[in-house]
C-alpha positions as CSV (number, residue, x, y, z in Angstrom):
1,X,106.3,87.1,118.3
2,X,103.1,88.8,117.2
3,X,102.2,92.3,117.9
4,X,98.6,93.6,118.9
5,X,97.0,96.9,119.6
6,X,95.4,97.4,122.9
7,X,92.1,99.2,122.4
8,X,89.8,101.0,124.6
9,X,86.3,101.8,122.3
10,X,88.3,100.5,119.2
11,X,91.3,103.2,120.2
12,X,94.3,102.1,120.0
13,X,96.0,103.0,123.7
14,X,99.2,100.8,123.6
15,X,101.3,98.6,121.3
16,X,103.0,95.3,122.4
17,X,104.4,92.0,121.3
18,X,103.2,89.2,122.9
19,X,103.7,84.9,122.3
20,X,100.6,84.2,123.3
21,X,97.0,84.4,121.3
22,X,95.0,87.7,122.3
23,X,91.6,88.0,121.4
24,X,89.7,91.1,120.6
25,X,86.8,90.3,123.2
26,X,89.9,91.5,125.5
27,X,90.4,94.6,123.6
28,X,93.2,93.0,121.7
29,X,93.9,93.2,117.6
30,X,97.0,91.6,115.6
31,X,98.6,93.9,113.1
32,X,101.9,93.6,111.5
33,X,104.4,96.1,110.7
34,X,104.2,96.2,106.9
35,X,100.2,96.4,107.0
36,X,100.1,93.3,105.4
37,X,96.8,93.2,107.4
38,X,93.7,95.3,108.4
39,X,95.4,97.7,105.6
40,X,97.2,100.1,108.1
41,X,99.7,99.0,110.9
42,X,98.1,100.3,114.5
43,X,99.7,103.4,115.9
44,X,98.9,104.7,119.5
45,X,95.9,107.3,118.8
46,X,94.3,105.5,115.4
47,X,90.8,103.5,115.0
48,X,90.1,99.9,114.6
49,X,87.0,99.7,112.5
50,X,85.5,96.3,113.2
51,X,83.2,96.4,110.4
52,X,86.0,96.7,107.9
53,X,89.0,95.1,109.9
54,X,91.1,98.1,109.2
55,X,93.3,100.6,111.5
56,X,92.7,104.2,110.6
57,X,95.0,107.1,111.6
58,X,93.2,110.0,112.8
59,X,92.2,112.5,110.2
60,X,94.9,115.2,109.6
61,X,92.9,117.7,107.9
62,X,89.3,118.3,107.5
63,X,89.4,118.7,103.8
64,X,90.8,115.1,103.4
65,X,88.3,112.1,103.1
66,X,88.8,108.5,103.7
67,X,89.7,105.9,101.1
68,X,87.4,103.5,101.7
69,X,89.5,101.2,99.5
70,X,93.3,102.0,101.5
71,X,91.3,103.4,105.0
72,X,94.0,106.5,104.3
73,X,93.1,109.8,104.4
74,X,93.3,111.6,101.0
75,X,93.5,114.9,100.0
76,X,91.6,116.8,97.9
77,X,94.5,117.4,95.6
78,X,96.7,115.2,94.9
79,X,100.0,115.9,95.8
80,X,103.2,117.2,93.8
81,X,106.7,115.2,93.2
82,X,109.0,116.5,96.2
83,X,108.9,117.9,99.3
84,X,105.3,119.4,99.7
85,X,104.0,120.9,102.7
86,X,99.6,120.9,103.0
87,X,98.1,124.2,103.5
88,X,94.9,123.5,104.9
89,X,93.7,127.7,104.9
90,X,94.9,127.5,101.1
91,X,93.5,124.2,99.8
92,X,96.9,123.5,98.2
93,X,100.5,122.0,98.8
94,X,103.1,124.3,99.6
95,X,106.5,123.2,98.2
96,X,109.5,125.1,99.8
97,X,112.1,127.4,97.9
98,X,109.5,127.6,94.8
């Protein structure tokens, strides 16, 4: 069974599975799982860029830019071994109990 983002203005509004062959002139995309294509799997409330055939997951911060090679959001530093929490006032991780 495949599975395929429904889109409204390349949004992605619902997930299913279906057996038959949706098209995206319905406002259907195929993704897989293990975002083995279009880079990321779909998620309700990320992008479908047509131009680049990739799903993009809304932007978390506005400090982080897009990886136009992954279509993942990056931050502007890169982030520590562990548990590491982004402090987007600070412009730096925050790692717990250090």
């Amino acid at each position: 069974m495949k599975k395929y983002a429904h889109l409204v203005d390349n949004l992605v509004v619902n997930i299913l599975e279906s057996e038959e062959n949706l098209s995206y002139e319905d406002g259907y995309v195929e993704y897989k799982d293990d975002a083995s294509i279009r880079y990321n799997s779909a998620k309700i409330g990320s992008k479908y860029d047509q131009e680049n055939d990739a799903f993009i997951d809304p932007q978390e911060y506005p400090s982080w830019t897009l990886d136009e090679d992954t279509f993942k959001w990056v931050p502007p530093i890169a982030k520590p071994a562990g548990i590491a929490l982004w402090v987007e006032e600070e412009q730096r991780w925050h790692q717990p109990g250090q």
